[in-house]
C-alpha positions as CSV (number, residue, x, y, z in Angstrom):
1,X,0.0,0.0,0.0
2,X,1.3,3.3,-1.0
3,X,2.3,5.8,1.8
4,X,0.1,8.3,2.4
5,X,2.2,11.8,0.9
6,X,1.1,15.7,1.5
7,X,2.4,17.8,-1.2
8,X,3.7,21.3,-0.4
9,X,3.8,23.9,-3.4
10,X,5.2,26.3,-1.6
11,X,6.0,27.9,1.7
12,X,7.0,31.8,4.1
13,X,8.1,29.5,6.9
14,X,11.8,28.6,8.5
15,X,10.9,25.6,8.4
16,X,8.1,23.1,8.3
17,X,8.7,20.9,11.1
18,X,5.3,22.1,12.7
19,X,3.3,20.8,9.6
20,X,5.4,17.4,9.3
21,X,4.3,16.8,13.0
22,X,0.7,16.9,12.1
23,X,0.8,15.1,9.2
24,X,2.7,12.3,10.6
25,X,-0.3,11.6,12.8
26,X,-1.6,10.1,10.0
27,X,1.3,8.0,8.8
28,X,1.4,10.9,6.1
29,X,5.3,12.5,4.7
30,X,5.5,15.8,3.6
31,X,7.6,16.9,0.2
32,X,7.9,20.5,-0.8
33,X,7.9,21.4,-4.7
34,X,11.6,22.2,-5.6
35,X,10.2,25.1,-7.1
36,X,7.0,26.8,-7.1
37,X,6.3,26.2,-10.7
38,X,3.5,24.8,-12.3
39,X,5.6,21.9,-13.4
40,X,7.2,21.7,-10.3
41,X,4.6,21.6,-8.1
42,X,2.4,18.8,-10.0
43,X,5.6,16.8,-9.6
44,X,4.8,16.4,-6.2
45,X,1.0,16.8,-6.3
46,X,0.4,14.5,-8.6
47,X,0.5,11.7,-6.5
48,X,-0.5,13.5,-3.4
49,X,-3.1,12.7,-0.8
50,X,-3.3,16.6,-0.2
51,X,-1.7,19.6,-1.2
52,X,-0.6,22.6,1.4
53,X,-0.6,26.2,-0.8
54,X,0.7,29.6,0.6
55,X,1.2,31.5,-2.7
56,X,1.5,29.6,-5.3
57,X,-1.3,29.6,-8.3
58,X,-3.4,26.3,-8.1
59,X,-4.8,26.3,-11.5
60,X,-7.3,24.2,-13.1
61,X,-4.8,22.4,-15.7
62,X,-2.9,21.6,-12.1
63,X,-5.9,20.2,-10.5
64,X,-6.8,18.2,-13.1
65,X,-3.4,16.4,-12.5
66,X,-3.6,15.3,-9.3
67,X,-5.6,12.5,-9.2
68,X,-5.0,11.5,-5.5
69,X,-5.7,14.7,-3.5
70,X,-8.6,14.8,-1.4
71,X,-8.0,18.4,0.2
72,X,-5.9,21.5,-1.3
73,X,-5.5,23.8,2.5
74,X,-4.0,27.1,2.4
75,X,-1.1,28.3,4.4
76,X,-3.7,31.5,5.1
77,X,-6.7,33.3,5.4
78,X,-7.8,34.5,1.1
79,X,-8.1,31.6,-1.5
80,X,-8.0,33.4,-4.7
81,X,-5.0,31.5,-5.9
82,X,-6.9,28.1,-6.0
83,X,-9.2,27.5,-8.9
84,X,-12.6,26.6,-6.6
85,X,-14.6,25.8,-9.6
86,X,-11.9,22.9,-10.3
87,X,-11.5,21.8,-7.4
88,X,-15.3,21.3,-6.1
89,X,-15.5,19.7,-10.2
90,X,-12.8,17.2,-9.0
91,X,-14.5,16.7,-5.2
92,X,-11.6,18.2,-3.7
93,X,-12.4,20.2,-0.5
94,X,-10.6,23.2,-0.5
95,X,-9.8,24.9,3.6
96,X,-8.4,28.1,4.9
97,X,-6.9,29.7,8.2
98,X,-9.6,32.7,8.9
99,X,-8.6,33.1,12.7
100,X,-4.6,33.0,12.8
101,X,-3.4,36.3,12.3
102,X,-6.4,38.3,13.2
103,X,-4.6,40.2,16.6
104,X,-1.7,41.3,14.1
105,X,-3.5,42.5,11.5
106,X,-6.4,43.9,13.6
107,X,-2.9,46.0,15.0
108,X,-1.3,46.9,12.1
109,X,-4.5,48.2,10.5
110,X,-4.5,50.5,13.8
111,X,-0.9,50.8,13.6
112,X,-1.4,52.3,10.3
113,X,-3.7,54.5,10.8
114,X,-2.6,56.5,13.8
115,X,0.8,56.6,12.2
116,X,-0.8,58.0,9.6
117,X,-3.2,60.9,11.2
118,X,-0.5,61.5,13.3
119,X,2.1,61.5,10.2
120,X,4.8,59.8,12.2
121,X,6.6,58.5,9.8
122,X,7.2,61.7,7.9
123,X,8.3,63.6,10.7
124,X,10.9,60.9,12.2
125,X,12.1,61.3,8.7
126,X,12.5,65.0,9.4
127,X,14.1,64.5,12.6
128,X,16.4,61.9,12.0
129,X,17.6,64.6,9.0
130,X,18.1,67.2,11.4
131,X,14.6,69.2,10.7
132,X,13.0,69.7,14.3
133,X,10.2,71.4,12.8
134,X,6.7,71.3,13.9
135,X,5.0,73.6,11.5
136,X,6.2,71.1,8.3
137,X,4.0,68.5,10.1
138,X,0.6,70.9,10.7
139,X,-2.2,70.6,10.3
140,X,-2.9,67.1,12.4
141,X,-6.5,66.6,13.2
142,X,-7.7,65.3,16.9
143,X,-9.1,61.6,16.5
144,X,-11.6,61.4,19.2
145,X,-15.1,62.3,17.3
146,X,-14.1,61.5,14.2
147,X,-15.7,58.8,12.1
148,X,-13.8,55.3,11.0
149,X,-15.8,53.1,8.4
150,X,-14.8,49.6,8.3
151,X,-15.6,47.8,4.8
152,X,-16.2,44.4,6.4
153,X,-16.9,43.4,9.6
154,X,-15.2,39.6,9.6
155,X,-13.4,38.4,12.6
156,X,-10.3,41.4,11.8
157,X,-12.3,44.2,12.0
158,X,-14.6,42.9,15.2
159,X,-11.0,43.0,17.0
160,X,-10.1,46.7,15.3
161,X,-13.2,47.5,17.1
162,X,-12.8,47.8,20.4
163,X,-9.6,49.3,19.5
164,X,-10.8,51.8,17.8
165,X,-13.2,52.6,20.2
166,X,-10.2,53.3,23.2
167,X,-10.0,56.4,20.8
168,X,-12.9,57.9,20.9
169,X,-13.8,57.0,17.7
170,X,-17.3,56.5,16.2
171,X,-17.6,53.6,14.3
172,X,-19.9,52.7,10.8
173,X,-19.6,49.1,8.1
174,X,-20.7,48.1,5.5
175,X,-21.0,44.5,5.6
176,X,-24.6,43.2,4.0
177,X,-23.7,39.6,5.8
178,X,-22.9,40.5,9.3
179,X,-25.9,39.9,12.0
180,X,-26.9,42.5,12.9
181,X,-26.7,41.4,16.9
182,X,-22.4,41.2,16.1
183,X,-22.9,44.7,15.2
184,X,-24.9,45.9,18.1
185,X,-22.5,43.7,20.8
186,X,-19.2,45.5,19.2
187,X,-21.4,49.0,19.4
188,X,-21.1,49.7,15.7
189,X,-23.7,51.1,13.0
190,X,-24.6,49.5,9.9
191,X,-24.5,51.5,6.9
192,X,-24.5,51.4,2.7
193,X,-21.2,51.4,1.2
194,X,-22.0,55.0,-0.5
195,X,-23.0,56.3,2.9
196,X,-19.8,55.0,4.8
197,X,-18.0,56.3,1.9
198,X,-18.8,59.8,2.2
199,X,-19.0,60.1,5.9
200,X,-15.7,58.5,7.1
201,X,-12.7,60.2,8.1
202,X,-11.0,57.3,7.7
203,X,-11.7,54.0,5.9
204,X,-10.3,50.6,6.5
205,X,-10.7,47.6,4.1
206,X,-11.4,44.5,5.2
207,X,-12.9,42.9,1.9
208,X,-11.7,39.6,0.6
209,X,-11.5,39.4,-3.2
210,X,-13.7,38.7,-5.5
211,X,-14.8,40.2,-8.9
212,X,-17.5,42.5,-7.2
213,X,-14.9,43.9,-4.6
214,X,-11.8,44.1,-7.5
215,X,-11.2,48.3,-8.1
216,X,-13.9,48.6,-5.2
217,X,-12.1,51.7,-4.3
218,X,-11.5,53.0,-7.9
219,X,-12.0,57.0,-9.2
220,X,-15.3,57.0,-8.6
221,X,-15.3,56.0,-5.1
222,X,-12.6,58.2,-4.1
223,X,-14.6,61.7,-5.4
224,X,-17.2,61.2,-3.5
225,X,-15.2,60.5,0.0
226,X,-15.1,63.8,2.2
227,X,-11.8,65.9,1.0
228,X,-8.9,65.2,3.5
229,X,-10.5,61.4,4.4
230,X,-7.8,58.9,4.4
231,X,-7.5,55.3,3.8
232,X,-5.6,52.2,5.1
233,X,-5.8,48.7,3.4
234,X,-4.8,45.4,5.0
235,X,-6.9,42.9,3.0
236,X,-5.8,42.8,-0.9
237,X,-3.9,44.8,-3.1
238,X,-6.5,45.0,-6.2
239,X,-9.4,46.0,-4.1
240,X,-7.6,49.8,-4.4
241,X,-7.2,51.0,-7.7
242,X,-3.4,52.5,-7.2
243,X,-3.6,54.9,-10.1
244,X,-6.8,56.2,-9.5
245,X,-5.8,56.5,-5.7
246,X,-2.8,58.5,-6.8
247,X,-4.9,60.7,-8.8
248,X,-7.3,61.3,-5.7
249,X,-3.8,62.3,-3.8
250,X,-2.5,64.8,-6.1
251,X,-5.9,66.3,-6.4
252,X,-5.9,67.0,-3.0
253,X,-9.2,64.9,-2.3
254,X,-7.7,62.5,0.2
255,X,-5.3,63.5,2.8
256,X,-2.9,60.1,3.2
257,X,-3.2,56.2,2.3
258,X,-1.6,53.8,4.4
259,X,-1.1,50.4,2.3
260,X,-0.1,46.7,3.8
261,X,-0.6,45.4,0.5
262,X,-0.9,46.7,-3.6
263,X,-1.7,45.3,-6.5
264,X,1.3,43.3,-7.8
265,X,3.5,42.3,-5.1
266,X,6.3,42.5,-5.3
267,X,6.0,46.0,-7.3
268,X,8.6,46.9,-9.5
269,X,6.7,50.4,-9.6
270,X,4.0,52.1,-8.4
271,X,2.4,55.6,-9.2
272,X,2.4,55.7,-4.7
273,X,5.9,55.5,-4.3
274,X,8.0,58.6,-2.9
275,X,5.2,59.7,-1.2
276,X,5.0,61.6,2.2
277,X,1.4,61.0,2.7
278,X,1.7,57.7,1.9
279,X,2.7,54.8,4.3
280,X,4.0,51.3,2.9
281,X,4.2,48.1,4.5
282,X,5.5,45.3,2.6
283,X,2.5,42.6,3.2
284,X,3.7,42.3,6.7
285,X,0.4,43.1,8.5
286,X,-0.3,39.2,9.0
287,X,3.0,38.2,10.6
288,X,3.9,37.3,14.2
289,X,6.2,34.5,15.3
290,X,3.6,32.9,16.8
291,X,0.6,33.8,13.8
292,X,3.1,32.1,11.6
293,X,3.5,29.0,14.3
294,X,-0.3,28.8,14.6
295,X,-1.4,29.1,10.7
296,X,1.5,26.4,9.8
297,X,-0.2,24.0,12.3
298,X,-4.2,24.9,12.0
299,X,-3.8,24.2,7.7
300,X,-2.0,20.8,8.2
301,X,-4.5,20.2,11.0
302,X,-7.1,20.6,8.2
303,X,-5.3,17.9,5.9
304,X,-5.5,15.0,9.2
305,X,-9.0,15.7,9.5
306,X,-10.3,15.2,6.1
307,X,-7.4,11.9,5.5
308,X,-8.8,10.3,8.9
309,X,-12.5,10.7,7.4
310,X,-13.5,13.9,9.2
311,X,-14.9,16.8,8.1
312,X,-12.8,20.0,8.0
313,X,-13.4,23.4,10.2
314,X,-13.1,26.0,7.4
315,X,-14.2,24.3,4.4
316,X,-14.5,26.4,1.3
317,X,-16.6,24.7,-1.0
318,X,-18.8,22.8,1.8
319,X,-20.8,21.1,-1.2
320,X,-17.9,18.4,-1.5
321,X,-18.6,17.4,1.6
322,X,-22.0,17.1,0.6
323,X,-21.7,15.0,-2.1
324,X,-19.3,12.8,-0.4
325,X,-21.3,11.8,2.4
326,X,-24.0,11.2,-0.1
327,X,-22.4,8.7,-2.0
């Protein structure tokens, strides 16, 4: 009987001995793509019980390779690298990590944004040149009263709440899914996306994406926001539409844009580089020692529970479960 193998396309961590201790639970061995190629990757897949993904595109050409795999679980929280439609076609139960990194980024949005109302990295920039000068920093506005709109209200903006709140903030969302008793515990209002748009001071995102949320913040959008608004973004690069958000800067309409993540990654240009109202963070919003600990061991968890017969905790196309317990 062949041994039971999990296929790795590709990986962020040191190392993945957290991952080969779960998996061994089953009898199962880990091997990691050489490269994370298309070629490369079906190597290993091919044959594969299950497949761990971080980045790595899981087309539907791939898919229909790996005649084996019963699950395809991602090393994080988005699945928009992993042809769905293909997989579900093929009854392969695709999972995700929603929970592991929501303190950090639920931080670094907040980190963000006071660094950016309070333009701190501009004037340690100053400083550390020699210019101790308060008026090239003026005007900064007080945040207590003002109002922050959160597009989404998913397990990462639930923990920028309270947050938030510490501030003196008043707090709107936009999330048509949300119950509306989650809203009322965290002590936030409910509102249309126009609405939040043109009443925020400051806007977090928090969308995943899809085709209806790609460009959500596009020229449009950004006109109708109130004139010195700003915006920070933690969730994906192409729910911003850079040029258009470049435009809205030199135009005066927004005031700042703090950005965890952009539309190609890693950017050999952007029209938001060179900026001083502008505050880059290379897609590091997500990371902590431990987040990276906890995500490594929670995806591989997924892979023993649907290889022992059991169903995962954050399926993504539930229907293959379905449809194997019905046959």
């Amino acid at each position: 009987m062949a041994q039971t193998l999990v296929a790795v396309s590709d990986s962020v961590f040191p190392n993945l001995d957290l991952a080969r201790g779960v998996v061994s639970r089953v009898g199962a061995q880990l091997r990691m793509a050489s490269q994370p190629t298309p070629e490369e990757i079906v190597k290993v897949a091919r044959d594969a019980d299950g497949l761990l993904v971080t980045y790595a595109k899981i087309t539907a050409e791939m898919i229909g390779q790996m005649k084996r795999c019963r699950i395809i679980s991602r090393f994080g929280i988005g699945v928009d690298n992993v042809d769905i439609a293909a997989a579900t076609a093929s009854g392969i139960v695709v999972t995700k990590v929603p929970d592991y990194c929501i303190d950090e980024v639920s931080d670094h949005a907040m980190a963000l944004l006071l660094s950016l109302v309070r333009k701190i990295p501009f004037s340690s920039a100053r400083a550390h040149a020699g210019r101790w000068e308060m008026p090239a920093v003026v005007p900064i506005h007080r945040l207590r009263g003002t109002v922050l709109g959160l597009v989404g209200f998913g397990r990462i903006p639930q923990l920028v709440a309270p947050k938030a709140k510490s501030f003196g903030l008043r707090m709107v969302t936009f999330d048509p899914f949300v119950p509306q008793t989650v809203l009322d515990q965290a002590g936030v209002e409910r509102v249309e996306f126009d609405q939040l748009v043109r009443i925020s001071d400051y806007i977090s995102i928090h969308t995943p994406l899809l085709p209806e949320t790609h460009h959500l913040f596009n020229a449009d959008v950004f006109r109708k926001m109130k004139p010195g608004a700003v915006i920070v973004n933690t969730s994906r690069g192409p729910v911003v539409d850079e040029a258009a958000l470049a435009k809205a800067l030199d135009a005066g309409q927004l005031a700042g844009a703090a950005l965890d993540v952009l539309e190609m990654e890693p950017p050999t240009s952007s029209p938001l580089f060179g900026r001083d109202n502008v505050i880059l963070t290379p897609h590091t919003s997500f990371y902590s020692v431990e987040a990276l600990e906890e995500l490594q061991t929670k995806a591989a968890e997924e892979v023993v529970r649907v290889l022992s017969g059991h169903p995962p905790r954050n399926p993504v196309n539930p229907d293959v479960l379905k449809a194997l317990r019905s046959n």
